[in-house]
matplotlib code that plots the C-alpha trace (Angstrom):
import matplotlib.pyplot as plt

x = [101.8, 99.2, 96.8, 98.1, 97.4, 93.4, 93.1, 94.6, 92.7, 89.7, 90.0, 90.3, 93.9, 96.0, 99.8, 100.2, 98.3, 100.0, 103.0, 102.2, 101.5, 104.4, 106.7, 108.4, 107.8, 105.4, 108.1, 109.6, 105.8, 105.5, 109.7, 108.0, 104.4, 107.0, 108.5, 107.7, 107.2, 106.6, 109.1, 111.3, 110.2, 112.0, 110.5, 109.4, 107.5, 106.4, 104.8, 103.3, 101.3, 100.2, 98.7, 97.2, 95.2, 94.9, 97.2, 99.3, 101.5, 101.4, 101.3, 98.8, 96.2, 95.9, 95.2, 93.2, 91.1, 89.9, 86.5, 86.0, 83.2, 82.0, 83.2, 86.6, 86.4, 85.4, 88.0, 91.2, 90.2, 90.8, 93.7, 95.0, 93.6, 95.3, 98.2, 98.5, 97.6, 100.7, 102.9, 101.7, 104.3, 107.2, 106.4, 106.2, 109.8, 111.8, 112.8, 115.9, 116.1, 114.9, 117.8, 118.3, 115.9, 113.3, 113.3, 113.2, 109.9, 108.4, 109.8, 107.8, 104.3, 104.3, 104.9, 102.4, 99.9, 100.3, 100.2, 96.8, 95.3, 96.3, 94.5, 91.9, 90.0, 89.6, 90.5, 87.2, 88.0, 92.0, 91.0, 88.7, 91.2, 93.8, 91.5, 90.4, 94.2, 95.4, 92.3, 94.0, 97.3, 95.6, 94.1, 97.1, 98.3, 95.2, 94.2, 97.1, 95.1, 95.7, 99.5, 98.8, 96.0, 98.5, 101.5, 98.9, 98.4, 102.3, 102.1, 99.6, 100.7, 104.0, 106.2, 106.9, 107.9, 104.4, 106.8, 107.9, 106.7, 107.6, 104.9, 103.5, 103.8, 101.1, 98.7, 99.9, 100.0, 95.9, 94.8, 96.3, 94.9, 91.4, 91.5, 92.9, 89.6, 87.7, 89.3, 88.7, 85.1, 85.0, 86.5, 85.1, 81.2, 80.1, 79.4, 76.1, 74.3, 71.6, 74.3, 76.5, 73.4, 73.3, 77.0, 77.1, 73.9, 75.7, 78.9, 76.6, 74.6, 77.9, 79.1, 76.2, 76.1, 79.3, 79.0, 75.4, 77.7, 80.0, 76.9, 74.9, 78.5, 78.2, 74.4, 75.0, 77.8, 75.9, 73.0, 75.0, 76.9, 72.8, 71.5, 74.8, 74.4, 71.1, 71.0, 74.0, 71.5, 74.2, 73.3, 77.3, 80.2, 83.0, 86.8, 85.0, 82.0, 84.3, 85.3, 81.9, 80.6, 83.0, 82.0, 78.0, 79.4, 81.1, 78.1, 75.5, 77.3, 77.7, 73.6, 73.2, 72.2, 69.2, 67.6]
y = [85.0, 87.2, 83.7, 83.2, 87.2, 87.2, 83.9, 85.6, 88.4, 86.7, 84.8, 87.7, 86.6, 89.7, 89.9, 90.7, 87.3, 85.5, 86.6, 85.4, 82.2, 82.0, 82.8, 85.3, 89.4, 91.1, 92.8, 89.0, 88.0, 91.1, 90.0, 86.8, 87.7, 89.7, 86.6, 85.3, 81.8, 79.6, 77.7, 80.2, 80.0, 78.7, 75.1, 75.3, 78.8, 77.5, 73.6, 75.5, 77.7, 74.5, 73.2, 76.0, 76.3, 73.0, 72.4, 70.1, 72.3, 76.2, 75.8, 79.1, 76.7, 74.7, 77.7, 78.7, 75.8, 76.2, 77.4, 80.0, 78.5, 78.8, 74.8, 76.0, 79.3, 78.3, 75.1, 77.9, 80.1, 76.8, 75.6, 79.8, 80.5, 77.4, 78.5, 81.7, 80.3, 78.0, 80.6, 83.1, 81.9, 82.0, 85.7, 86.8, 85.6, 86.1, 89.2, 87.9, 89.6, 93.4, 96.4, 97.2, 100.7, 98.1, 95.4, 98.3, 99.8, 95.9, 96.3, 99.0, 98.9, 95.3, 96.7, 99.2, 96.6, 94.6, 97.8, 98.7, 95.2, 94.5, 98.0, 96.6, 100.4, 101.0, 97.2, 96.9, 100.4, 99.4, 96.2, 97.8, 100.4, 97.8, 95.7, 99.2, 99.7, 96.1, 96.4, 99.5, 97.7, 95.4, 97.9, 100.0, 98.5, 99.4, 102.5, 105.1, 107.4, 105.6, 106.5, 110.1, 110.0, 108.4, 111.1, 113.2, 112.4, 112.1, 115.7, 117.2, 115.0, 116.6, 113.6, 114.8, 118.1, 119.4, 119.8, 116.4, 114.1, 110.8, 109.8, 111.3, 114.9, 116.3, 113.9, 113.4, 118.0, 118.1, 115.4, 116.8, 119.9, 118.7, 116.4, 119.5, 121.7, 118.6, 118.5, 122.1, 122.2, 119.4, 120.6, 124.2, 122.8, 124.6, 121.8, 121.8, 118.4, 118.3, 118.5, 115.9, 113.6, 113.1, 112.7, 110.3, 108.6, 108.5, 106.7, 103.8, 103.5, 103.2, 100.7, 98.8, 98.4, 97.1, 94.8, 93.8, 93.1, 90.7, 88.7, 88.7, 86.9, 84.4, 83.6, 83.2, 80.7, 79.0, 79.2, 77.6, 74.9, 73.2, 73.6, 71.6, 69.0, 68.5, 68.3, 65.6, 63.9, 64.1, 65.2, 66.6, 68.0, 65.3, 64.4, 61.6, 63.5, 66.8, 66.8, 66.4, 68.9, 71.2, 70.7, 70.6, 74.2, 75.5, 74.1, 75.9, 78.9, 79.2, 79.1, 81.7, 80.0, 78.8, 75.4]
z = [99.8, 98.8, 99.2, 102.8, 103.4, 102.3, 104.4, 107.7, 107.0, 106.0, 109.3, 111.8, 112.5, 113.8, 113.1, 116.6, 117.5, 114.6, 116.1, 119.6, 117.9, 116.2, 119.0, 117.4, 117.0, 114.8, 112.7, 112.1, 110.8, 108.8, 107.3, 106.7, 105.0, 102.0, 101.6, 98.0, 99.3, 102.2, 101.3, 102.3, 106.4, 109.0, 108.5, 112.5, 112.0, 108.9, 110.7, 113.7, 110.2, 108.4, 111.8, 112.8, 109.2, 109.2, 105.6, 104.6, 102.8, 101.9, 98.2, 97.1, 95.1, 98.2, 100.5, 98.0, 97.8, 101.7, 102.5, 105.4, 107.1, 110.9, 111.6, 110.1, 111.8, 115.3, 114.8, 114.0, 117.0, 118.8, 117.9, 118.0, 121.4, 122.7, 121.0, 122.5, 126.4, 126.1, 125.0, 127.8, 130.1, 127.7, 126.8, 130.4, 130.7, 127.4, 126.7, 124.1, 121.4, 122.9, 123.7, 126.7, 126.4, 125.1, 128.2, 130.6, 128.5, 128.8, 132.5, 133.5, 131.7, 133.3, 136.8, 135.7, 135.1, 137.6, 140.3, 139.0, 139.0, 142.6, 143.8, 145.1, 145.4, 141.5, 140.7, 138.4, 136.4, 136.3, 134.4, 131.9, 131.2, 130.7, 128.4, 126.1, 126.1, 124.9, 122.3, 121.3, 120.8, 118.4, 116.4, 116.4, 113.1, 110.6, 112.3, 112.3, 114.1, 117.4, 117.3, 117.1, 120.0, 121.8, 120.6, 122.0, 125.5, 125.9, 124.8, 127.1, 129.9, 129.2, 128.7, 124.5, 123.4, 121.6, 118.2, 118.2, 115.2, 115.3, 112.3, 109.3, 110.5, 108.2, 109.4, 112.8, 112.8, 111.7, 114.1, 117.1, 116.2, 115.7, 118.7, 120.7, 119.6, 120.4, 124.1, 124.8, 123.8, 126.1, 129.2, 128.7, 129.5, 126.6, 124.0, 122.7, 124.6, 121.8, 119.4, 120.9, 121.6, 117.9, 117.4, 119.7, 118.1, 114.4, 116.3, 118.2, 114.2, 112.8, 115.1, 115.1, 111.6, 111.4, 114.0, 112.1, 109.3, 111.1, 112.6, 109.6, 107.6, 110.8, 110.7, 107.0, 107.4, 109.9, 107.8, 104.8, 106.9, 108.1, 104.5, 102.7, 105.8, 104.9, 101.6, 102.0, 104.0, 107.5, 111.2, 111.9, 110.3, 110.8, 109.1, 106.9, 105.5, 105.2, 101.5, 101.0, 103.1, 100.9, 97.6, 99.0, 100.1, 98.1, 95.2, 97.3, 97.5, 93.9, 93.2, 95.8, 98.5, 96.9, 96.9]

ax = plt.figure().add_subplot(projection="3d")
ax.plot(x, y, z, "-o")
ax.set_aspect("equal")
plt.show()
C-alpha cells in the first residue's frame, strides 16, 4: 500500500476527495489505505481506484511502474473532478451511516451555508468565506494547527469551556496561547506597522516560493512530455504511441533532461 500512498500523494489526491470519489467517508479510506493489500477492498471501491488511475490491477510493481507526468496528471483530475460532480447529489441527500448528533451537525452548517449564500447584501464576502473555510477543511488533515485555531474561536466565541482539550493538550495549550498574544496585540492598535510590514512580507516570500515550486515541477513535466515527443518524432500524446512516450520519458529523465 505504501506504492498506492506516494502515488496519491504524488498526485495531489486528498483523502477527503478520495473519499468523495469513493463514496464512502474519510475514516473508511483511511481503514482501507492500512490495509496490506488491495486485494483486500471491496472489489467496487477497489474498480472505481483502478479507473480513476487508470490500472488494470493494484499490484505495487504495476503502480509503481506509472509515470507522473502532466498528460497523466491533467487526465486523473479529469476523470476525479467528474467523479466528484456526479456524486454531488448523492452526498447532499445521504446521510446513512451518521448518528443522530452527526446528521443534525451536517443539518445545520448546510442551512448555514445556504442562509449566507442567499444574502444577497454580503453575498460576495459569504462565498469567499465559505471557500477559505472548505480550503480549511482540506487542509485540516496535514496541518494540526487548524484544529486548534478552530478550538480557539469556539473558545472566545464562548461556545467551549477555555479548559477544554479535545487534541494534543500540550500543543493545542501553547498555540492558543501564542495565537491569544497575537489577537490582543492586534485588537489593542499597538502592533508595530513597520514590523508587521515585514512579517507579512516573509509570509507572501514563503508562499510564493512554494507555489514557484509547484509551477516550476509543472513547466518541467511539460517541458519533458515536448522534448520525449520530439525526440520520438510524434506531434501528440495518444493510447497507441503511449508506451513509447513512457520509456522516451522515463529514458530522458534518467540522463537529466539532457539531449
Amino acid at each position: 500500500m505504501e506504492e498506492l500512498n506516494n502515488l496519491l500523494q504524488e498526485l495531489g489526491i486528498s483523502k477527503v476527495n478520495l473519499a468523495r470519489y469513493l463514496g464512502v467517508s474519510r475514516q473508511m479510506v483511511y481503514n482501507y489505505l492500512e490495509l496490506d493489500s488491495l486485494s483486500k477492498w471491496p472489489k467496487e471501491k477497489k474498480i472505481s481506484l483502478f479507473k480513476l488511475l487508470d490500472i488494470e490491477d493494484g499490484d505495487p510493481d504495476t503502480i509503481k511502474k506509472i509515470k507522473v507526468n502532466a498528460d497523466y496528471l491533467v487526465a486523473v483530475e479529469a476523470r476525479l473532478n467528474k467523479g466528484l460532480k456526479d456524486n454531488t447529489q448523492n452526498e447532499l441527500l445521504d446521510l446513512k451511516g451518521l448518528k443522530k448528533e452527526e446528521q443534525q451537525l451536517v443539518s445545520d452548517i448546510t442551512y448555514l451555508i445556504k442562509d449566507k449564500l442567499i444574502d444577497n447584501d454580503n453575498h460576495e464576502e459569504n462565498y469567499y468565506s465559505l471557500l477559505y473555510m472548505y480550503h480549511l477543511l482540506q487542509s485540516i488533515d496535514h496541518t494540526p494547527e487548524i484544529k486548534y485555531l478552530l478550538a480557539y474561536v469556539s473558545k472566545l466565541t464562548g461556545y467551549t469551556n477555555p479548559n477544554s482539550f479535545k487534541f494534543n493538550e500540550d500543543k493545542q495549550f501553547m498555540f492558543e496561547g501564542i495565537v491569544h498574544s497575537a489577537f490582543s496585540l492586534y485588537f489593542s492598535g499597538n502592533a508595530s506597522k513597520s514590523k508587521v510590514i515585514e512579517s507579512h512580507k516573509r509570509f507572501v516570500a514563503e508562499i510564493e516560493e512554494k507555489n514557484e515550486e509547484k509551477l516550476a515541477r509543472t513547466q518541467e513535466l511539460f517541458s519533458l512530455r515536448a522534448q520525449a515527443l520530439k525526440e520520438l518524432g510524434y506531434t501528440e500524446l495518444n493510447a497507441e504511441n503511449a508506451a513509447e512516450f513512457l520509456e522516451k520519458l522515463a529514458e530522458i529523465e534518467t540522463r537529466g533532461g539532457g539531449v
